[in-house]
C-alpha positions in Angstrom: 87.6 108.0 139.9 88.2 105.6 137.3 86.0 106.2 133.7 85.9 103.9 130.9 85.9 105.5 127.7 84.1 103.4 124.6 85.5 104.5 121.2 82.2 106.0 118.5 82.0 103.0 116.5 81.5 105.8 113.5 84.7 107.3 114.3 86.9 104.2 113.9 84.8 102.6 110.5 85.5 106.7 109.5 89.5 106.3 110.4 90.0 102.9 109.6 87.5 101.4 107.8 85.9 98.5 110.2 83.9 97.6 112.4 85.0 97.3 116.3 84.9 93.4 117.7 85.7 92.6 120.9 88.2 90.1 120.2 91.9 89.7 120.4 92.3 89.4 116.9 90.5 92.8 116.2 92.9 94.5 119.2 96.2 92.7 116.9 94.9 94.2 114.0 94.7 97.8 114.7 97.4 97.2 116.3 99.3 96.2 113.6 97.7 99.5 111.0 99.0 102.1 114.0 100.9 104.6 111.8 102.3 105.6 115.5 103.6 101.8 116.3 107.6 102.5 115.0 107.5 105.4 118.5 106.3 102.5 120.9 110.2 101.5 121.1 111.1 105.0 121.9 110.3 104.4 125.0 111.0 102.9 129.1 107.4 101.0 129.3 107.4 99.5 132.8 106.5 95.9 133.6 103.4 94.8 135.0 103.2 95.5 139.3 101.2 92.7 139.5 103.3 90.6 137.8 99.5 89.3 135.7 101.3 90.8 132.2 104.5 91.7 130.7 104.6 95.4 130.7 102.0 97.8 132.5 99.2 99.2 130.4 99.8 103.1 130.8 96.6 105.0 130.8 97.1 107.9 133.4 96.2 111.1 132.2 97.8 112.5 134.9 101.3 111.9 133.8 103.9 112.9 131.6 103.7 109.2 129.9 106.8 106.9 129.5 110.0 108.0 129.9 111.4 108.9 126.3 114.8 106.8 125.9 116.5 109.5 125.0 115.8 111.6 127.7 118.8 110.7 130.5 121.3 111.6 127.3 119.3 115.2 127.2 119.6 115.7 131.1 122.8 114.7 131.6 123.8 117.0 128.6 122.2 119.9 129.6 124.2 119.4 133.6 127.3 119.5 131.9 126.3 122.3 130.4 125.1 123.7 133.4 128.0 122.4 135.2 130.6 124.1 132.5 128.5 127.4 132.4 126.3 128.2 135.4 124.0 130.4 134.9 125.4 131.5 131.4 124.3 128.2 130.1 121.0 130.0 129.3 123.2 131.3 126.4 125.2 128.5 125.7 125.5 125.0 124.2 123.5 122.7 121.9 120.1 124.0 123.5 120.4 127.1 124.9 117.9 127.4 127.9 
């Protein structure tokens, strides 16, 4: 079941200093102030599957997120490791497992 969560309007004056609006502007705007906004292009963000945006809007708690960029250069690492080692890669390499 789908919930919709409404952020304290204390909270966010508290954390950023102003007052939610319900405008596109306001969305831009704290946008813009994210101290987390250099990570968004860390990651594969999927387009829209309705085609009604560019890229999905990725809300499911259920999930492990994005896939991280960097992640296909870890896996493939760690199988040549695996590959090279066997089971002794548990010991062995850059990130021993």
């Amino acid at each position: 079941m789908a919930m919709l969560l409404k952020p304290d309007p204390d909270i966010v004056k508290q954390l950023f200093n102003v007052e939610i609006e319900a405008t596109e502007e306001f969305a831009e705007k704290m946008d813009k102030a994210d101290p987390l906004q250099r990570f968004r292009a860390e990651f594969e963000i999927p387009p829209s599957i309705d085609g009604n945006r560019l890229e999905s809007i990725y809300l499911c708690g259920n999930s492990l997120g994005c896939l991280p960029k960097r992640a296909k250069t870890y896996v493939d690492e760690e199988f040549q490791v695996w590959k090279k080692y066997g089971v002794e890669g548990h010991f062995r390499g850059k990130r021993p497992w």
